[in-house]
C-alpha positions as CSV (number, residue, x, y, z in Angstrom):
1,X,-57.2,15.4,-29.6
2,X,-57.3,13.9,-25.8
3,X,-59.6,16.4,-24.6
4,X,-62.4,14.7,-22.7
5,X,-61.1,11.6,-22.9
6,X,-61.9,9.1,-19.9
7,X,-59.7,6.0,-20.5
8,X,-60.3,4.5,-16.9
9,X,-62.7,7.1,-14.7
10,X,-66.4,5.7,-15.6
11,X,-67.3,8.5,-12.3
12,X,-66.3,11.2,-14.2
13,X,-67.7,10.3,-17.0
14,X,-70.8,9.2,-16.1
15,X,-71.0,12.9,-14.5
16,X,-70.6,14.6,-18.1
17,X,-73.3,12.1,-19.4
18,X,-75.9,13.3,-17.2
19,X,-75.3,17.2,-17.2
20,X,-75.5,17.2,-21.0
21,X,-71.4,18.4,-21.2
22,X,-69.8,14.8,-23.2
23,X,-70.9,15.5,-27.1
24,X,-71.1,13.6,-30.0
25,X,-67.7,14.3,-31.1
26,X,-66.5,13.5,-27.7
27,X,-68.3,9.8,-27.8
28,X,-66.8,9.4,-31.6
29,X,-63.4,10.0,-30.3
30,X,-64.2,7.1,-27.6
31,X,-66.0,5.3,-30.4
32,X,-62.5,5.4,-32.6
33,X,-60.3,4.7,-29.7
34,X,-62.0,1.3,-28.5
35,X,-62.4,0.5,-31.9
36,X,-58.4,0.4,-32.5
37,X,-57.4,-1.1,-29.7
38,X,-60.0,-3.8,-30.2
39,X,-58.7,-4.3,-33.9
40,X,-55.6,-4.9,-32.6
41,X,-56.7,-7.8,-30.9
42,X,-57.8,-9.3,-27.7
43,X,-59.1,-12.1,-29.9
44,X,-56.3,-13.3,-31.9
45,X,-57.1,-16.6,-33.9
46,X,-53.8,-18.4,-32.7
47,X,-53.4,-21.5,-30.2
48,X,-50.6,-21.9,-28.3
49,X,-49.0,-25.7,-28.5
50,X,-46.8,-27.8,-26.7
51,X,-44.0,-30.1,-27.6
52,X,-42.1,-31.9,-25.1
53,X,-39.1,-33.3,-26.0
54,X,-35.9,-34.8,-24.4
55,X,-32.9,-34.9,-26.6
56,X,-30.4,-37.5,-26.2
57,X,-31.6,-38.8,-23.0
58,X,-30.1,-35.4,-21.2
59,X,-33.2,-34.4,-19.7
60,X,-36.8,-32.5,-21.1
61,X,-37.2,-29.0,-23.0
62,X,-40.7,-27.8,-23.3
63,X,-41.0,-25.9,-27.0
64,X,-44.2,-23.8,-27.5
65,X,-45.8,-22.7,-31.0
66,X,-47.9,-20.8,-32.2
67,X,-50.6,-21.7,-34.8
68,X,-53.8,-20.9,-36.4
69,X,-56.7,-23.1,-35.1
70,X,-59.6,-24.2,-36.1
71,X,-60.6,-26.9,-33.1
72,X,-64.2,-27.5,-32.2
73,X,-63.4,-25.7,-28.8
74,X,-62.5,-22.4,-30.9
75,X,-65.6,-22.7,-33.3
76,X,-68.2,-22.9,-30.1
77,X,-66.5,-20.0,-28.3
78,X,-66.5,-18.3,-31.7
79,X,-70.5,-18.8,-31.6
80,X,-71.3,-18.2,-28.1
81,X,-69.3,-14.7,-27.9
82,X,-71.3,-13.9,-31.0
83,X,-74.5,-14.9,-29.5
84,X,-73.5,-13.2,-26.0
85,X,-72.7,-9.9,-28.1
86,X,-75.8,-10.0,-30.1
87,X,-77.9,-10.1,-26.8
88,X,-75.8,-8.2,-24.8
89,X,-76.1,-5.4,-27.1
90,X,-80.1,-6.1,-26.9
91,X,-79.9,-5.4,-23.2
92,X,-78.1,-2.6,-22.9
93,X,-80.5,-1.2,-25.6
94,X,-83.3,-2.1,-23.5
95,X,-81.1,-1.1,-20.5
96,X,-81.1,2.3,-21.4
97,X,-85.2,2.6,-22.7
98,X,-86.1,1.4,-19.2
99,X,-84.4,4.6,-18.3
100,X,-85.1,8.0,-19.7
101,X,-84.6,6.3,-23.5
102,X,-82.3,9.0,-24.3
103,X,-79.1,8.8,-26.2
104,X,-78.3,5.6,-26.7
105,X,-75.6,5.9,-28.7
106,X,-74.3,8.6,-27.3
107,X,-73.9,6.6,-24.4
108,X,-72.7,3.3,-25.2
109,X,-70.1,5.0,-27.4
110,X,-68.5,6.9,-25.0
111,X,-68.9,4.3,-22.1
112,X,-67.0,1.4,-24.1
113,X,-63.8,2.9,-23.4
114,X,-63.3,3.3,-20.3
115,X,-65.0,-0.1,-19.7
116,X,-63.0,-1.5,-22.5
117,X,-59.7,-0.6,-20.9
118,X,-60.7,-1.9,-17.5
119,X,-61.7,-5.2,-19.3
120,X,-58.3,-4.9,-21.2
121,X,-56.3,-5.1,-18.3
122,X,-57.9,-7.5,-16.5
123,X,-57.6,-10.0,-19.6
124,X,-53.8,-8.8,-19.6
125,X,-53.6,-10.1,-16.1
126,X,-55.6,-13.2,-16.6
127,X,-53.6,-13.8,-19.9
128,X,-50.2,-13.6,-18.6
129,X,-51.8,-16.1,-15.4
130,X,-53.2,-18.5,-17.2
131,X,-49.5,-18.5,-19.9
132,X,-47.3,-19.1,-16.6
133,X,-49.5,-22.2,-15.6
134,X,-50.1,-23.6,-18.8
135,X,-46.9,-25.8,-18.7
136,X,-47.9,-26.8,-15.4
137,X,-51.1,-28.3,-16.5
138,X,-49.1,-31.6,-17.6
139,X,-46.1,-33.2,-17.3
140,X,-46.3,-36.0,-19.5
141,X,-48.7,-35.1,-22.6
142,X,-48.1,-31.8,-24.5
143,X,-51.9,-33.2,-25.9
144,X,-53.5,-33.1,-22.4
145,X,-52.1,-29.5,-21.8
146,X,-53.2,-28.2,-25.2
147,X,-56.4,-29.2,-24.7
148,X,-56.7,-28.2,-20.9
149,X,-55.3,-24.6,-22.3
150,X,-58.1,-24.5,-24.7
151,X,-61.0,-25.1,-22.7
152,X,-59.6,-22.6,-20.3
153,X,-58.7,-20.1,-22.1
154,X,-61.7,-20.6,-24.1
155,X,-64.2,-20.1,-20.5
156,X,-62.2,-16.7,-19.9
157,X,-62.9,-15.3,-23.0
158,X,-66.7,-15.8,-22.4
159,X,-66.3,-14.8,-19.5
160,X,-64.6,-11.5,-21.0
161,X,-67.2,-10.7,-23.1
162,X,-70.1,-11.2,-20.2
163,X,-68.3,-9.0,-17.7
164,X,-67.5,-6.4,-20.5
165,X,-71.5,-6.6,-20.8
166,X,-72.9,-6.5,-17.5
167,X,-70.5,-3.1,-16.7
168,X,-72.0,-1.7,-19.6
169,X,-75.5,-2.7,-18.5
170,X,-74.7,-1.0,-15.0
171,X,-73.4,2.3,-16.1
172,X,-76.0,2.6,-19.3
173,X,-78.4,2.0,-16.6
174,X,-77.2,4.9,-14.1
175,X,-76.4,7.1,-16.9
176,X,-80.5,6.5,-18.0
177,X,-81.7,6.7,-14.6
178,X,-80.6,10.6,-13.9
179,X,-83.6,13.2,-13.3
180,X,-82.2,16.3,-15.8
């Protein structure tokens, strides 16, 4: 079920691409992989709040929720990552005709692992950042931190999905350059 698999080594892959070895059924396998693990959910529709509070006088407790949102911030990165994927998917179609115009598909199936999982743990990273320094980002108005949280956390996830675009656009480019 595994078999020629490449959840992190683009090299290796890129090497099957151009002698002809990686198959349909191999870049379906990628195809169903990256397609789970992004159903799962980089993109979750929940905002992380923050309540300060200070029972009795005895000093301050920070509480933090979870809740659906629907803020203007959330709306406008909703948009722009679903312009940025539009286009993005434009180029690398273009990308790959500049190059020998050969299987496209092929191609950006079985790439989007490997470049999927290096963009997965890089937003893990960033994620788990950006949730340690969240509380940090105000000490007097849960309001103020809340917002400053969504604004950042809205930039990285553009940010995300432009990365995960222009290392697609580099390898579908070296993959269409090769001389077979």
């Amino acid at each position: 079920m595994f078999a020629n698999i490449y959840f992190i080594n683009v090299r290796a892959l890129i090497e099957k691409l151009q002698d002809g070895s990686f198959g349909e059924v191999d870049a379906l396998k990628h195809l169903i992989i990256a397609s789970i693990i992004a159903g799962i959910g980089l993109e979750m529709p929940v905002t992380v709040g923050f309540y300060g509070s200070e029972p009795n006088g005895t000093g301050g407790s920070l509480e933090i929720s979870m809740y659906v949102s629907s803020s203007l911030v959330d709306i406008m990165t909703f948009i722009v990552t679903g312009v940025i994927i539009y286009y993005g998917t434009w180029l690398l179609y273009q990308a790959n005709s500049k190059g020998d115009g050969k299987n496209f598909f092929l191609r950006i199936n079985a790439l989007m692992l490997p470049v999927f999982i290096r963009i997965l743990i890089v937003s893990i990273i960033m994620g788990l950042l950006l949730g340690l320094l969240t509380p940090y980002f105000s000490d007097s108005t849960p309001t103020i931190a809340n917002a400053i949280y969504s604004i950042i956390y809205s930039v990285l996830d553009v940010a995300i999905v432009i990365a995960y675009f222009i290392m697609m656009r580099n390898h579908i480019r070296e993959v269409a350059s090769c001389k077979i």
